[in-house]
KEBA-223153 format. One record per residue (C-alpha): residue number from 1; residue in three letters; x, y, z. Coordinates in Angstrom, 3 decimals. Each point is the difference from the previous one (the first is absolute). Layout:
REM residues N
@n NUM, res ala, X X, Y Y, Z Z;
...
REM end
This chain:
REM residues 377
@n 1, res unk, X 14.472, Y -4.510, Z -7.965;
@n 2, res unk, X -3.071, Y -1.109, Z 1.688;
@n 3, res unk, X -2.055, Y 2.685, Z -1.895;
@n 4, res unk, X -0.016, Y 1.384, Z -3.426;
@n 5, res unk, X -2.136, Y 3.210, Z -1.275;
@n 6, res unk, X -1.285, Y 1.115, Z -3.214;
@n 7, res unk, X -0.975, Y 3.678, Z -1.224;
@n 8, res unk, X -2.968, Y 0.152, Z -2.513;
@n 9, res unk, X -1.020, Y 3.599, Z -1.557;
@n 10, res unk, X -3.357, Y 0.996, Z -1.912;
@n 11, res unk, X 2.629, Y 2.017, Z -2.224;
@n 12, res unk, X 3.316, Y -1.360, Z -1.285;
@n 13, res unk, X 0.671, Y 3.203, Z -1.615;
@n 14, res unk, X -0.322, Y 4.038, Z 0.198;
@n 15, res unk, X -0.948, Y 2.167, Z -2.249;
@n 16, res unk, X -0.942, Y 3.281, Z -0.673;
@n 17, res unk, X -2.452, Y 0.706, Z 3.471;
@n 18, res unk, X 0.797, Y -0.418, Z 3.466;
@n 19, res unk, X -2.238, Y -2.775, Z 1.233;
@n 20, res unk, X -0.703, Y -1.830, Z 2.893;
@n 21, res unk, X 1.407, Y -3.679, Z 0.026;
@n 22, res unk, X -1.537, Y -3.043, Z 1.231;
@n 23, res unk, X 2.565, Y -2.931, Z 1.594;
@n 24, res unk, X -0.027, Y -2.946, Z 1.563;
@n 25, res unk, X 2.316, Y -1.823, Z 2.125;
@n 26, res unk, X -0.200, Y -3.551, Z 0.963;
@n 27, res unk, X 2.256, Y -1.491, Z 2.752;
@n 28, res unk, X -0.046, Y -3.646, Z -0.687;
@n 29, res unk, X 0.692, Y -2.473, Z 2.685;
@n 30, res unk, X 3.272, Y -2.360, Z -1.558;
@n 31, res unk, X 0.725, Y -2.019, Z 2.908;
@n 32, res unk, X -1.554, Y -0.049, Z 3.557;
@n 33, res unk, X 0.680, Y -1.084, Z 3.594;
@n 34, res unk, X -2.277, Y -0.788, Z 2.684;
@n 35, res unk, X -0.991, Y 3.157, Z 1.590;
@n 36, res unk, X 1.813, Y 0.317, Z 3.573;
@n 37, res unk, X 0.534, Y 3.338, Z 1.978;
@n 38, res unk, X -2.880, Y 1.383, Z -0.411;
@n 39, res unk, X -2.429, Y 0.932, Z 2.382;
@n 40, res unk, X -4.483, Y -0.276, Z -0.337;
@n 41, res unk, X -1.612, Y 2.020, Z 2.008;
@n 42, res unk, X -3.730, Y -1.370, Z 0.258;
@n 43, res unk, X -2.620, Y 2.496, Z 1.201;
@n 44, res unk, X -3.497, Y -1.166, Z 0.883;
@n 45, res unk, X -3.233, Y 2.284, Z 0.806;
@n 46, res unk, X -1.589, Y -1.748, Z 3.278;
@n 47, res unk, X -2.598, Y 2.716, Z -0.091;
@n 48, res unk, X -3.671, Y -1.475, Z 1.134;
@n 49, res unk, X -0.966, Y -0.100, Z -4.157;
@n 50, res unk, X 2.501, Y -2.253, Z -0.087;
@n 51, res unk, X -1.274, Y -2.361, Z 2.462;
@n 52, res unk, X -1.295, Y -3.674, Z -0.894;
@n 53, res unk, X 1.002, Y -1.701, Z -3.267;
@n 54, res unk, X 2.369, Y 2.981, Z -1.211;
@n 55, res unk, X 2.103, Y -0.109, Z 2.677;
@n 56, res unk, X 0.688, Y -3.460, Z -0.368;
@n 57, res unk, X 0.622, Y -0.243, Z -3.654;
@n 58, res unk, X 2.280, Y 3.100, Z 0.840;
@n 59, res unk, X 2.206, Y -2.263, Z 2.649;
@n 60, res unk, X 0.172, Y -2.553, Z -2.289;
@n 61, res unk, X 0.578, Y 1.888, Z -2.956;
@n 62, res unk, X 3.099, Y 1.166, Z 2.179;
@n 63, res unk, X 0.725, Y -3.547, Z 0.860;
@n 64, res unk, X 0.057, Y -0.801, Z -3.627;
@n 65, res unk, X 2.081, Y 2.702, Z -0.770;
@n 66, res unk, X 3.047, Y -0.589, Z 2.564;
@n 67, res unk, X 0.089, Y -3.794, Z -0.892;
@n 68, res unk, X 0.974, Y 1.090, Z -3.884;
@n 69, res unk, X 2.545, Y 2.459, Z 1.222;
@n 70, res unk, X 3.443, Y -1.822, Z 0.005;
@n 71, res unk, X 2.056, Y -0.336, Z 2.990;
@n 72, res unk, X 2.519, Y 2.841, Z 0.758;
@n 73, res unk, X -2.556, Y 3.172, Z -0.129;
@n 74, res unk, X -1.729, Y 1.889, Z 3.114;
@n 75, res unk, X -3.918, Y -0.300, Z 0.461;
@n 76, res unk, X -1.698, Y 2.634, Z 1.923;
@n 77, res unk, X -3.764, Y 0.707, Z 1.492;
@n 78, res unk, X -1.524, Y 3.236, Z 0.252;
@n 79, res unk, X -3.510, Y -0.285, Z 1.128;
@n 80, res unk, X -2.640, Y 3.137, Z 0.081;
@n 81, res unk, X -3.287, Y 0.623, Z 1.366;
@n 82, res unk, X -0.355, Y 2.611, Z 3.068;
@n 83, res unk, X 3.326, Y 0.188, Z 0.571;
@n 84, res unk, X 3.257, Y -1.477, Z -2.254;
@n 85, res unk, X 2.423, Y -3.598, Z 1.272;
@n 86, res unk, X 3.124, Y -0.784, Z -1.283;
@n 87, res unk, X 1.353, Y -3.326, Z -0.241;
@n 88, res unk, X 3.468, Y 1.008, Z -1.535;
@n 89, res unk, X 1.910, Y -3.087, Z -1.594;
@n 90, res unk, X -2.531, Y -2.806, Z 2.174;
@n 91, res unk, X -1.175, Y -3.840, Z -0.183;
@n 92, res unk, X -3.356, Y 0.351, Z -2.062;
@n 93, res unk, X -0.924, Y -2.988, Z 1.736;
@n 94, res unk, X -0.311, Y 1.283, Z 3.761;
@n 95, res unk, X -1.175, Y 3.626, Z -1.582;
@n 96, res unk, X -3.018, Y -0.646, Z -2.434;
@n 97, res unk, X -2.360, Y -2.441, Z 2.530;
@n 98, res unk, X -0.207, Y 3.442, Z 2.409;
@n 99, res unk, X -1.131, Y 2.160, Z -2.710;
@n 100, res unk, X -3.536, Y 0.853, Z 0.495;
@n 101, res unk, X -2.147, Y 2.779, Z -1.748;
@n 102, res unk, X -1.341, Y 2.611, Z 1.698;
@n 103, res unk, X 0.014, Y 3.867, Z 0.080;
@n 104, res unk, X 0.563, Y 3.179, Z -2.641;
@n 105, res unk, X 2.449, Y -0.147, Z -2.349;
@n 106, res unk, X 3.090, Y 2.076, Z 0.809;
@n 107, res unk, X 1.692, Y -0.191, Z -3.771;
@n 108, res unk, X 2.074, Y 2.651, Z 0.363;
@n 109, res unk, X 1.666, Y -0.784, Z 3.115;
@n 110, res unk, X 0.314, Y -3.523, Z -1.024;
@n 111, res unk, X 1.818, Y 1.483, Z -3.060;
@n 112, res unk, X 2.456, Y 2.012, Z 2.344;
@n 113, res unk, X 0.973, Y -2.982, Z 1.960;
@n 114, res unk, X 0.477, Y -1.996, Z -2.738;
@n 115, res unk, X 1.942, Y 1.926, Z -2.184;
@n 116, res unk, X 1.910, Y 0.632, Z 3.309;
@n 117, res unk, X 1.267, Y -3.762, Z 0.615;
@n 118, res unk, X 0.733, Y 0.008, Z -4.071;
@n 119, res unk, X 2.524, Y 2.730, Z 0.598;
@n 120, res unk, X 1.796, Y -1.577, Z 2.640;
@n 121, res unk, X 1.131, Y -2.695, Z -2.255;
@n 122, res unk, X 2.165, Y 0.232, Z -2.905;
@n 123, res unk, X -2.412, Y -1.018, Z -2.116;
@n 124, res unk, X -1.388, Y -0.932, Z -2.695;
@n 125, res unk, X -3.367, Y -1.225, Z 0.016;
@n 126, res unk, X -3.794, Y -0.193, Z 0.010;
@n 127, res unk, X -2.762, Y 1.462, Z 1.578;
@n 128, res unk, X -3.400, Y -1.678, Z -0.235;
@n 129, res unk, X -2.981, Y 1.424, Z 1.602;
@n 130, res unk, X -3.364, Y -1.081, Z 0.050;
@n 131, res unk, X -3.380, Y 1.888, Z 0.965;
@n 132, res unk, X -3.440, Y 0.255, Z -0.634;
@n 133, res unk, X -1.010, Y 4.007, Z 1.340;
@n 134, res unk, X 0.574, Y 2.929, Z -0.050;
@n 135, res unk, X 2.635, Y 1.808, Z 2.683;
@n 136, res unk, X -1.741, Y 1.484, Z 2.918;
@n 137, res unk, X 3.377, Y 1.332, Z 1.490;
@n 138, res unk, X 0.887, Y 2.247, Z -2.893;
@n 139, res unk, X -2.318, Y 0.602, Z -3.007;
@n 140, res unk, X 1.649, Y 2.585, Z -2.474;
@n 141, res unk, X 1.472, Y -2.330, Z -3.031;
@n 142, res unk, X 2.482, Y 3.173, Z 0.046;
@n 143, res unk, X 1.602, Y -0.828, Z 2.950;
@n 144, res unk, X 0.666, Y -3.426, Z -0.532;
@n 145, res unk, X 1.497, Y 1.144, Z -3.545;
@n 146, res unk, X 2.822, Y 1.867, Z 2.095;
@n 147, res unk, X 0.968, Y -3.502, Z 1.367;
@n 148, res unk, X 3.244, Y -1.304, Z -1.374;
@n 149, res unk, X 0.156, Y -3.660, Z -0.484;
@n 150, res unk, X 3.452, Y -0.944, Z 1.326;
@n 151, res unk, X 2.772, Y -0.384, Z -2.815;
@n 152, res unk, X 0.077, Y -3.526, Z -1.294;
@n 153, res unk, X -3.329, Y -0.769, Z 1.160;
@n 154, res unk, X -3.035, Y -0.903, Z -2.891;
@n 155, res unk, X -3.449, Y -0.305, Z 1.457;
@n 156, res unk, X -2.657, Y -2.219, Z -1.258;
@n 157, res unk, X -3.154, Y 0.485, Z 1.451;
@n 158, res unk, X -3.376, Y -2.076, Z 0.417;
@n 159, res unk, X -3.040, Y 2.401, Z 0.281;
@n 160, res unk, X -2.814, Y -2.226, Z 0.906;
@n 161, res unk, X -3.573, Y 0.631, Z -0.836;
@n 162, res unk, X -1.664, Y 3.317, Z -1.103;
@n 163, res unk, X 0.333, Y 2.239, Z 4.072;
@n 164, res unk, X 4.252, Y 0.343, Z -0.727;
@n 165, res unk, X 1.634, Y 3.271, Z -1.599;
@n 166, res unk, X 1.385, Y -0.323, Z -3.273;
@n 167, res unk, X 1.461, Y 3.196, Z -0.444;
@n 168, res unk, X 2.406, Y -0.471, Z 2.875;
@n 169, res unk, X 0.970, Y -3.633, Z -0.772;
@n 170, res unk, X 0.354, Y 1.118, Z -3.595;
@n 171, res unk, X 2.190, Y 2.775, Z 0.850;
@n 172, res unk, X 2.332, Y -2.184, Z 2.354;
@n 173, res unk, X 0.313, Y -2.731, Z -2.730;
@n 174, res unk, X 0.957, Y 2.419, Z -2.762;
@n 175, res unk, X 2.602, Y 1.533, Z 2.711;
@n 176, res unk, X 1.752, Y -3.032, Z 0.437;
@n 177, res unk, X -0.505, Y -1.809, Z -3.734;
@n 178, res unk, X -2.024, Y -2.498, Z 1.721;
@n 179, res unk, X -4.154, Y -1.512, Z -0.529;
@n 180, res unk, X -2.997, Y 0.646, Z 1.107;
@n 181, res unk, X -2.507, Y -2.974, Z -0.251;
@n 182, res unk, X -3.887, Y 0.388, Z 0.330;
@n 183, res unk, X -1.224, Y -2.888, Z 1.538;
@n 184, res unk, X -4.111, Y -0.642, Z -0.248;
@n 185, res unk, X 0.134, Y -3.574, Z 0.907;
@n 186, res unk, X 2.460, Y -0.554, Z 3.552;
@n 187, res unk, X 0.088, Y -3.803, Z -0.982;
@n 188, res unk, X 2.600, Y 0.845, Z -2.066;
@n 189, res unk, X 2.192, Y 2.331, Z 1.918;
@n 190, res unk, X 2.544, Y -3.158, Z 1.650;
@n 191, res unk, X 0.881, Y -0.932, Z -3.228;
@n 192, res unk, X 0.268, Y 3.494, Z -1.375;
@n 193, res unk, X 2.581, Y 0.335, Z 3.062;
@n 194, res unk, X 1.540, Y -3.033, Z -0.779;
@n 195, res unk, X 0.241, Y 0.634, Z -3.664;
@n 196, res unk, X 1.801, Y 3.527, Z 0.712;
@n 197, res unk, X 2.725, Y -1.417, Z 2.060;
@n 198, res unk, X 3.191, Y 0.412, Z -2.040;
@n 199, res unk, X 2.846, Y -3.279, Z 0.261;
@n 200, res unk, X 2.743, Y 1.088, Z -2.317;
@n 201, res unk, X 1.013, Y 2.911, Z -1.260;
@n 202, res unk, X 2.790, Y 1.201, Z -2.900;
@n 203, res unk, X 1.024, Y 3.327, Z 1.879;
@n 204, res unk, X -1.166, Y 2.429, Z 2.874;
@n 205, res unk, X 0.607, Y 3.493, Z 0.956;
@n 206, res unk, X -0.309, Y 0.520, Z -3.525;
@n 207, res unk, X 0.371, Y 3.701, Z -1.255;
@n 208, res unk, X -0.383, Y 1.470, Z -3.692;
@n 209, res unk, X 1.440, Y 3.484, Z -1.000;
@n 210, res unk, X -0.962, Y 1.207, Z -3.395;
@n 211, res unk, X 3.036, Y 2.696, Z -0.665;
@n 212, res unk, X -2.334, Y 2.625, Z -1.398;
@n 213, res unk, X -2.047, Y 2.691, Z 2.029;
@n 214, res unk, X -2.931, Y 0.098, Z -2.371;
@n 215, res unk, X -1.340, Y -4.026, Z 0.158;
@n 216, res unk, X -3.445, Y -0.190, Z 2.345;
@n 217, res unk, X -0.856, Y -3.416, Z 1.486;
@n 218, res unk, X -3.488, Y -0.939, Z -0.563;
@n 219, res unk, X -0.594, Y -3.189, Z 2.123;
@n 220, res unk, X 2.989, Y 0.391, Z 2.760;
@n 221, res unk, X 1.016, Y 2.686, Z 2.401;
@n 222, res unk, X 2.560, Y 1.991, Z -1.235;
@n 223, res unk, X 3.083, Y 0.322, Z -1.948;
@n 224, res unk, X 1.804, Y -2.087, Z 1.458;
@n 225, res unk, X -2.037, Y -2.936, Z 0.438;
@n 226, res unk, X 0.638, Y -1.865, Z 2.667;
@n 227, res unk, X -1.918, Y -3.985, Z 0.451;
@n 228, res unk, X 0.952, Y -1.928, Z 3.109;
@n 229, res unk, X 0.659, Y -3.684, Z -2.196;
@n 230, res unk, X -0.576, Y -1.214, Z -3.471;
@n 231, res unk, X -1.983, Y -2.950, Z -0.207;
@n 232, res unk, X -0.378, Y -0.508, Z -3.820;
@n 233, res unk, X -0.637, Y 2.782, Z -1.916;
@n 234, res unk, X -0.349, Y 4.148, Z 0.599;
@n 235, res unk, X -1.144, Y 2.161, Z -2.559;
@n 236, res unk, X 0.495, Y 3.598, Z 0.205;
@n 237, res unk, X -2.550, Y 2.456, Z -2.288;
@n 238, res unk, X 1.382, Y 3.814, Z -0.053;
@n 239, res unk, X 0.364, Y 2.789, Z -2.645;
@n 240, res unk, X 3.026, Y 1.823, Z -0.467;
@n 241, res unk, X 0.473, Y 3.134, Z -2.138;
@n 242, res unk, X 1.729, Y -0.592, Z -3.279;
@n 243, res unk, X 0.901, Y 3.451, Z -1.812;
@n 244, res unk, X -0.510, Y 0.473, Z -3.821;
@n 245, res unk, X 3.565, Y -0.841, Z -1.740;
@n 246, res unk, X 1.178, Y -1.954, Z 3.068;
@n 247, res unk, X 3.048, Y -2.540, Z -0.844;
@n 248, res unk, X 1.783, Y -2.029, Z 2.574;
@n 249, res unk, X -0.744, Y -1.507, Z 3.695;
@n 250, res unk, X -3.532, Y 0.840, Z 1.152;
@n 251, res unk, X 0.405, Y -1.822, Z 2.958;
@n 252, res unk, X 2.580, Y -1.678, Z 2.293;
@n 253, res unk, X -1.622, Y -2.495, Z 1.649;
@n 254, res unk, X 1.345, Y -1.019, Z 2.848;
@n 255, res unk, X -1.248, Y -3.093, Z 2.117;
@n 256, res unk, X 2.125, Y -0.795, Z 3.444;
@n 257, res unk, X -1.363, Y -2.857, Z 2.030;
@n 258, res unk, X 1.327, Y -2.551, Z 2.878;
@n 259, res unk, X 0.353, Y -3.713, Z -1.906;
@n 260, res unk, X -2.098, Y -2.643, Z 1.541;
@n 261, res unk, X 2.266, Y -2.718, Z -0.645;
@n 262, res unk, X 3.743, Y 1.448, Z 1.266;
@n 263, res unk, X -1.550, Y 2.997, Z 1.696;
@n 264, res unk, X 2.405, Y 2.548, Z -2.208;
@n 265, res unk, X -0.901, Y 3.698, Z -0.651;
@n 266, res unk, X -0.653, Y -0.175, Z -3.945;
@n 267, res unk, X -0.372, Y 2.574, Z -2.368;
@n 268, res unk, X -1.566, Y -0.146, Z -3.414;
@n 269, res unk, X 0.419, Y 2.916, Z -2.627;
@n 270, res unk, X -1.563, Y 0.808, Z -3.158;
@n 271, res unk, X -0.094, Y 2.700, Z -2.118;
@n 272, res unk, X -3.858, Y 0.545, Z -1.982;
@n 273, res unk, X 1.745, Y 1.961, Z -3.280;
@n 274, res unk, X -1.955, Y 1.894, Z -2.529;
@n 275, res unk, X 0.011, Y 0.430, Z -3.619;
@n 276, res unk, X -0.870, Y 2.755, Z -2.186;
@n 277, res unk, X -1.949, Y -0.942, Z -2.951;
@n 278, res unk, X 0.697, Y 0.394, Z -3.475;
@n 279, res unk, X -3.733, Y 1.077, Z -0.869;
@n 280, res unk, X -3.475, Y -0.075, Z 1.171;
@n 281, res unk, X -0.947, Y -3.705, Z -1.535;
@n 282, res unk, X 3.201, Y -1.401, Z 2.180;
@n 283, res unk, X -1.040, Y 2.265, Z 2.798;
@n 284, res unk, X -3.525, Y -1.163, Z 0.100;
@n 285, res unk, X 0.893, Y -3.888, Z -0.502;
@n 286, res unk, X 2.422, Y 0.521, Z 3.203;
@n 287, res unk, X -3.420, Y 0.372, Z 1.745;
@n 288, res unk, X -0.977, Y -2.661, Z 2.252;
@n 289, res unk, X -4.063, Y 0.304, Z 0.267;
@n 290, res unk, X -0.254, Y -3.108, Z 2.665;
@n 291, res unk, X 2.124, Y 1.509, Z 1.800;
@n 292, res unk, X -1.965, Y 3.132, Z 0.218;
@n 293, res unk, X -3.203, Y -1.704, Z 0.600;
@n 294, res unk, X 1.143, Y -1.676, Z 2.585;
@n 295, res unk, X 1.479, Y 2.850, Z 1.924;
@n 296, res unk, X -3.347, Y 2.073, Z -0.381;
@n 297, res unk, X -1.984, Y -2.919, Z 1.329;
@n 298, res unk, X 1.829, Y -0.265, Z 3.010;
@n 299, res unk, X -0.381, Y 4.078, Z 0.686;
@n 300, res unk, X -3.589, Y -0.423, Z -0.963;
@n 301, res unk, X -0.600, Y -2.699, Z 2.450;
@n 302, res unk, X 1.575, Y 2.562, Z 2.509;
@n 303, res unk, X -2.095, Y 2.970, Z -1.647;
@n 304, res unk, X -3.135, Y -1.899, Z 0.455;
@n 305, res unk, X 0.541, Y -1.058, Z 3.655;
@n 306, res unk, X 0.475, Y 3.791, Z 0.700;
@n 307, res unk, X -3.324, Y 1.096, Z -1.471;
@n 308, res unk, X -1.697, Y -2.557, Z 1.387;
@n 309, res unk, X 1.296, Y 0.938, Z 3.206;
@n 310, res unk, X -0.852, Y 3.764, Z -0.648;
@n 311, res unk, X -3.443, Y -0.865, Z -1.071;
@n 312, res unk, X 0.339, Y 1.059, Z -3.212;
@n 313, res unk, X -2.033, Y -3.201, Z -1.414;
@n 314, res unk, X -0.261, Y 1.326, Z -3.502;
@n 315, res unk, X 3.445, Y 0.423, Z -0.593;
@n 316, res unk, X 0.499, Y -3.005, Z 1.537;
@n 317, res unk, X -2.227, Y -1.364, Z -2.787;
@n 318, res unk, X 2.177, Y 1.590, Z -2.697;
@n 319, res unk, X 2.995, Y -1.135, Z 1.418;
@n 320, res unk, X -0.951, Y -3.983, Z 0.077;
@n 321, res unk, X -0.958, Y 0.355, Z -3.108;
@n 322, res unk, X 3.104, Y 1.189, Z -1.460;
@n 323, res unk, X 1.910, Y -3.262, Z 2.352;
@n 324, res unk, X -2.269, Y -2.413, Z -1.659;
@n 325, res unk, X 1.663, Y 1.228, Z -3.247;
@n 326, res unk, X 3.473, Y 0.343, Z 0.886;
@n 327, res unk, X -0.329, Y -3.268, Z 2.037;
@n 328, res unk, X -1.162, Y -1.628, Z -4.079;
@n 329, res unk, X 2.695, Y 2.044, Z -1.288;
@n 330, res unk, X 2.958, Y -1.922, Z 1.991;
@n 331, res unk, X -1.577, Y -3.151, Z -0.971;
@n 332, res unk, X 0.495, Y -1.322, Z 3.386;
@n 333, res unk, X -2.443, Y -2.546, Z 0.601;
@n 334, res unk, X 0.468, Y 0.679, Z 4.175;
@n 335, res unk, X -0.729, Y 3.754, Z -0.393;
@n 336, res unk, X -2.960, Y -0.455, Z -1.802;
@n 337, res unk, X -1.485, Y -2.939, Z 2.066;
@n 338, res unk, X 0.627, Y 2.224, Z 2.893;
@n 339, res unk, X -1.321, Y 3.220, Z -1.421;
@n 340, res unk, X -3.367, Y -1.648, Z -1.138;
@n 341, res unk, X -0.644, Y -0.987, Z 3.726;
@n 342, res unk, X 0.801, Y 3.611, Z 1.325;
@n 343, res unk, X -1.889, Y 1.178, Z -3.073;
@n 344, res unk, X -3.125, Y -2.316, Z 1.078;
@n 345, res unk, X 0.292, Y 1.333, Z 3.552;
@n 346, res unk, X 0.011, Y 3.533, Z -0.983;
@n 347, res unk, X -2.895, Y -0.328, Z -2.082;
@n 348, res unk, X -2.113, Y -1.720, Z 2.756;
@n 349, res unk, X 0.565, Y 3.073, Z 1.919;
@n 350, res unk, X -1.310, Y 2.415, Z -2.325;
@n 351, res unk, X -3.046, Y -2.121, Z 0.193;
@n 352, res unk, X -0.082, Y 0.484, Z 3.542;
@n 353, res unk, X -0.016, Y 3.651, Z -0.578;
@n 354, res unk, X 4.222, Y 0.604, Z 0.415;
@n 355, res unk, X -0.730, Y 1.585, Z 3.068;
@n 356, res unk, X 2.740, Y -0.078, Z 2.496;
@n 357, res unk, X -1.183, Y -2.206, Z 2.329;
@n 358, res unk, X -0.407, Y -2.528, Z -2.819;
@n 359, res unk, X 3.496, Y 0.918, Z -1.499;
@n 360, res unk, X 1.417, Y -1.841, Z 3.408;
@n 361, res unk, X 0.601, Y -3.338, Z -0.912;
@n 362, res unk, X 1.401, Y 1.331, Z -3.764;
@n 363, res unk, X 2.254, Y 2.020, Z 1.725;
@n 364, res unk, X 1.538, Y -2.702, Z 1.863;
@n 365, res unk, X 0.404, Y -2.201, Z -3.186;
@n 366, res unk, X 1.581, Y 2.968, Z -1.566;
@n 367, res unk, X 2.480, Y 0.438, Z 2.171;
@n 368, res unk, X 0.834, Y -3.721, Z 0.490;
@n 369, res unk, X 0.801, Y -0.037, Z -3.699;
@n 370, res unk, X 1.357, Y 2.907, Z -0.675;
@n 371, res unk, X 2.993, Y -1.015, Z 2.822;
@n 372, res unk, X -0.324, Y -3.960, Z -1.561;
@n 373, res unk, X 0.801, Y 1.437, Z -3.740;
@n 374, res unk, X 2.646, Y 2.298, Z 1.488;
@n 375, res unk, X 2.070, Y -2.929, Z 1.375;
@n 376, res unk, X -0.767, Y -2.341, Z -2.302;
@n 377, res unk, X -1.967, Y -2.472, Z 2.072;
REM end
């Protein structure tokens, strides 16, 4: 088996009281292949904003990108300004030198073409887009929420500057289990690109069934959860409802996935069973408080991007405050390094009055992590 999986709960026994039960599952990369058969589909904004330096570092950032990606996958162009081009399964070579930037910035039918070419091949793959505006073809975030991200397909997405729409890159990356990055300084963005190309992989067309009706996925679409490859390592937050008394198989877990290295359909299975304890000093030692902690940070981090976005500022304020302590409380150096620079940001916006024209820029960082954390990047 090229993967393995492991089941962690916030509560290894019942009790008397129905209560709702934290879990984690980690798939865990064993052994891995280099990553052929898929296909990257890289879309670029050639709007006028674009024109100049971020166009360029765009190109190359592509460049970068398809010289990582091993021989034996598919790379395609979609390009978008006034109108959308498609430059399904091409030689980056003879296509990037033409691309020029100039015009509005027709997201949305760039996102119907693409998605498009990406279900007229078998699949899987990745979808990277880049932009630095706003859509001027459609506008309602809504809308672009009703667009399904083709099966097998995880975006990651480069909004550059402070001018793009977070809400609808957000809402396309969560859709597909995929990134969003906010990107202040385009110097970086080729080796960003580069960085995100994936060369081996342990499985793909990877889907997880959870054999129980009540468990909610917190930081994947679904049940089941589908990801297009595993690179390394998944993690999987949910709650699932575990009924007072309970004794026997909570969950069936149930992981099915195409192996990277002899291309078999494998199945994994394992059964998450449940205790009853003796008393209320076993019950309560069963309890796993990091565990808990670190499933209400990553909620919170969602909760807070949410107010933020709904301008309520001083819930918003509440809300980071409770992340900086859960973040302490998992003792995870990473969650509290990065929560002390959202903190920082958040407070310079107060300063500035928490107005939402001065909320912009925090709601772009909020959204970056919030998808970053999700996927564990």
């Amino acid at each position: 088996m090229t993967i393995s999986i492991r089941t962690e709960l916030s509560h290894n026994y019942s009790f008397d009281s129905s209560i709702d039960c934290i879990f984690k599952l980690t798939l865990v990369a064993e052994s891995r292949a280099e990553a052929k058969g898929f296909h990257h589909i890289i879309v670029i904004d050639t709007s006028t904003s674009m024109a100049g330096q971020k166009i360029e570092l765009a190109k190359r950032g592509a460049e970068e990108y398809a010289k990582r990606v091993p021989s034996g996958n598919r790379v395609s162009i979609v390009t978008f300004s006034d109108t959308v081009h498609t430059y399904p399964e091409t030689d980056l070579s003879k296509v990037l030198p033409t691309i020029k930037a100039a015009g509005l910035t027709a997201l949305y039918s760039a996102l119907q073409s693409t998605f498009e070419i990406a279900k007229k091949t078998s699949g899987p793959g990745w979808i990277l887009l880049l932009t630095d505006g706003e859509p001027t073809d459609v506008m309602k975030p809504e809308l672009y929420s009703q667009l399904k991200v083709p099966s097998g397909y995880k975006m990651v997405e480069f909004g550059i500057g402070e001018d793009y729409k977070e809400s609808i890159l957000k809402a396309l990356a969560d859709a597909s289990g995929g990134t969003l990055y906010h990107i202040t300084d385009a110097q970086k963005l080729p080796n960003l690109m580069q960085d995100s190309a994936v060369e081996q992989v342990a499985g793909r067309n990877i889907k997880v069934e959870f054999g129980n009706q009540d468990v909610r996925v917190l930081n994947y679409k679904g049940p089941p959860v589908e990801i297009n490859a595993l690179e390394t390592i998944a993690r999987i937050w949910g709650q699932v409802r575990l009924p007072a008394g309970f004794k026997g198989d909570l969950m069936n877990i149930q992981v099915s996935y195409g192996d990277s290295i002899d291309g078999s359909r494998k199945t994994l299975k394992a059964p998450v069973s449940i205790r009853v304890a003796k008393n209320n000093e076993e019950y309560q030692q069963g309890i796993r408080s990091n565990l808990i902690s670190e499933f209400s940070y990553y909620r919170g981090l969602e909760d807070y991007y949410n107010q933020l976005s709904a301008g309520h500022m001083k819930e918003a304020t509440q809300t980071m405050q409770k992340l900086t302590s859960n973040a302490e409380q998992t003792r995870r150096a990473d969650l509290i390094e990065s929560t002390r620079q959202l903190s920082d940001k958040h407070e310079e916006t107060l300063k500035l009055g928490g107005k939402p024209e001065n909320t912009k820029k925090l709601l772009k960082e909020a959204a970056s992590e919030t998808t970053k954390r999700a996927r564990d990047k």
